[in-house]
N, C-alpha and C positions, 0 to 999 in steps of 0.2 A: 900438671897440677903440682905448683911449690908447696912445703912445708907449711907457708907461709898463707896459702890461702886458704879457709875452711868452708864447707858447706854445709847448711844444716838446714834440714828440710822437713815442715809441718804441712798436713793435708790440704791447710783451707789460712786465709788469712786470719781470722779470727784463732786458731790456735797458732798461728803464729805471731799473731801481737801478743797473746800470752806469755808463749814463752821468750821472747826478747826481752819483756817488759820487768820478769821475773827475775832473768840474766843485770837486766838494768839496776831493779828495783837492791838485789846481790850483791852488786858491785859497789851503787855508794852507801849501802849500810857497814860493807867492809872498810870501806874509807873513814868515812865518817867517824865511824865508833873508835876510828885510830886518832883519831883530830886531823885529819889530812881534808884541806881544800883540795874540790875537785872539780874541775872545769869541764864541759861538757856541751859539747857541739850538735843543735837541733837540725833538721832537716821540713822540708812543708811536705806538703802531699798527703794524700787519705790514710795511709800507712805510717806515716808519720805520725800525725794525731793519734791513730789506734793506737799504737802503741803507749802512746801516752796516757792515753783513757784507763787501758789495763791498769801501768802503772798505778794509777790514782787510785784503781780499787783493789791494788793489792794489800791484805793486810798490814806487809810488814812497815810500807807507806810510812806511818808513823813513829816508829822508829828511827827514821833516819833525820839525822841534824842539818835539815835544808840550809842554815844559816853558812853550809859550808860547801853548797855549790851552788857555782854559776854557769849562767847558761847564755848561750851565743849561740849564731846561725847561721850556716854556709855560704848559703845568700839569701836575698828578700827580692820581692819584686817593688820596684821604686812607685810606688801608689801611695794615695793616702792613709793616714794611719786611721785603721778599723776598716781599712776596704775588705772584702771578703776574699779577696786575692791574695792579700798577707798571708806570709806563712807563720807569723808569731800571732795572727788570732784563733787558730788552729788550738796552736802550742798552749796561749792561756787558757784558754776555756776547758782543753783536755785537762790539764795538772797544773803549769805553772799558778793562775787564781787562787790555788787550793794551797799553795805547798812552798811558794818561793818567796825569799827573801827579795823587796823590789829593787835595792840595790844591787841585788847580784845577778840581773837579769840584762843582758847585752841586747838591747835590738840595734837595728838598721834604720835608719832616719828615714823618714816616708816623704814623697813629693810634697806634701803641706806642710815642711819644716822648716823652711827656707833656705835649704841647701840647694848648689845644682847638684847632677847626678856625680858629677867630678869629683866636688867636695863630700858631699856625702860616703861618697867611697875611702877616702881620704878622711873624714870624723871617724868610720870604721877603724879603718887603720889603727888611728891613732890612741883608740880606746882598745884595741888589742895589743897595743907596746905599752897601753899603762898595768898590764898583768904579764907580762913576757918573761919566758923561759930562757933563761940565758944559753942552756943549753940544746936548745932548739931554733931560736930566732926571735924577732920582734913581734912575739905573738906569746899565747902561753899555748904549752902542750896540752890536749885536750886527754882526759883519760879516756871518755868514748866520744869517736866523731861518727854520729848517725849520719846515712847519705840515704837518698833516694836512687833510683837510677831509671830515668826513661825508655824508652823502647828503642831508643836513637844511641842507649851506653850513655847519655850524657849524666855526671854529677853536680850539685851545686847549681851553680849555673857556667858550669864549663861545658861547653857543647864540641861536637868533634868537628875538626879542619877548621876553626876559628882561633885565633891567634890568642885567647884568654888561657887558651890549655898553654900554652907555652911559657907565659909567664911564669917565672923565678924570684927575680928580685922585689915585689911587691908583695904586699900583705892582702889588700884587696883591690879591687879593680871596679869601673864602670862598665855595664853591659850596655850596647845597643842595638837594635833591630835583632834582637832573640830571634833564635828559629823558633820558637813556642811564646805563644805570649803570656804577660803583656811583653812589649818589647825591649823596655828599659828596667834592668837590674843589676844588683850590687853582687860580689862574689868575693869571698875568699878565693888564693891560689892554690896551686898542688904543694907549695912548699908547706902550708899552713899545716894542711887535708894529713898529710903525708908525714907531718913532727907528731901528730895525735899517737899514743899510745896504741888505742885501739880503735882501726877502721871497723862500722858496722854496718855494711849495706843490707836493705832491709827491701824486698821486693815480690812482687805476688803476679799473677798473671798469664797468659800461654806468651802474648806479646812482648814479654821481656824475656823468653826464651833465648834467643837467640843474641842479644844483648850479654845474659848471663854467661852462656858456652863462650864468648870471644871475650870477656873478660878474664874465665876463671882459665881458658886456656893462655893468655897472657898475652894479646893482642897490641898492636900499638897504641898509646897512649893518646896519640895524639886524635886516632880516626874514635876510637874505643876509652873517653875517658876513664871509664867505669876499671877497665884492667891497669889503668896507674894510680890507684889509689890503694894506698898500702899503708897498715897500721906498725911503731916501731916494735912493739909485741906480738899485734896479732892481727889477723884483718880475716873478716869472718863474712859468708854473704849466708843472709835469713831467708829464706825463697820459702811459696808453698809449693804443691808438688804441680799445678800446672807450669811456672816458671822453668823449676826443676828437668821438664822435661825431656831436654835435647840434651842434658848430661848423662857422660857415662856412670854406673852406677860407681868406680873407684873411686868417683873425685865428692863425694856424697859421703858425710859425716855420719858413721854408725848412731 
């Protein structure tokens, strides 16, 4: 257990969308109310949404100057857009609908855009070096990059012993023959994942037990996505306690 990696553990998912969403909703009101743009990396999956949802009903909601963040997402699956497979029809429905500025809203081009999977990976790209951090790379630094993590350690859509975890030099890439489907999807790399300020994996489950242990004990990256994704501040994993529970109780955030 590094420094660097925290755990923090609520009974049931539902109190732990809460408190993520509060931590969330905390962070860009401190931004914000500085004038600071603040970029912010979505994730799909049930948990994801939750978390969203909270967000949207937390009082302080309103307070914060949406006009001053945007939002992007780790990867998408290459479908059409409003399939219910998307992971940004999730996202709008929970909060973005509610709260977002539409220009500052980054999706992923959907199989009915006329892009192939190739290009569309590459439109990504390219619309992540038009906000890029110079002191990071051809992307911008996210302040918080939400992740999922599967029961496989995979993130994003980097799944493990497939050659997308390796990827360096690229910003995003084209998925094919997924081991989960659908098969074809877009991903950010670990260089991206990895410049974010602050990683926050966000996971609930007994099945991601074991996932979690070989992550937070710091597994190879390449079988164990989930253990190479590291925030430059902080890198935090939100489990409830069935997830939790193949951890020793030290590595477990008072």
């Amino acid at each position: 257990m590094t420094a660097e990696k925290r755990v923090v553990v609520r009974p049931d998912a539902e109190s732990l969308a809460a408190e993520v969403a509060a931590r969330f909703i905390g962070r860009l009101l401190a931004r914000t109310s500085a004038g600071k743009t603040t970029h912010v990396s979505l994730t799909g999956g049930s948990m994801g949404a939750r978390v969203l949802a909270a967000a949207a009903a937390d009082p302080r909601r309103d307070q914060v100057d949406w006009s001053l963040v945007h939002f992007w997402w780790s990867d998408e699956r290459f479908v059409p857009r409003g399939d219910a497979d998307r992971n940004d029809v999730g996202a709008f429905a929970a909060l973005l609908d509610q709260v977002a500025t539409p220009g500052n809203v980054h999706t992923m081009a959907g199989s009915d855009d006329g892009l192939g999977l190739d290009a569309a990976a590459d439109a990504y790209a390219a619309e992540l070096a038009r906000f890029a951090d110079p002191d990071v790379g051809a992307w911008p630094s996210f302040d918080i990059c939400f992740l999922g993590v599967g029961p496989d350690a995979h993130i994003a859509s980097l799944f493990p012993d497939r050659p997308e975890i390796r990827v360096t030099e690229r910003a995003a890439l084209a998925v094919r023959d997924s081991p989960k489907p659908p098969p074809e999807r877009i991903t950010v790399t670990r260089p991206v994942i990895n410049s974010s300020r602050r990683v926050w994996l966000v996971l609930t489950g007994a099945d991601k037990a074991s996932a979690l242990g070989l992550a937070v004990a710091g597994a190879s990256y390449q079988s164990v996505p989930a253990a190479g994704a590291k925030g430059r501040k902080a890198t935090v994993f939100f489990v409830d306690e069935a997830a939790a529970a193949q951890l020793p109780p030290q590595s477990i955030e008072d």
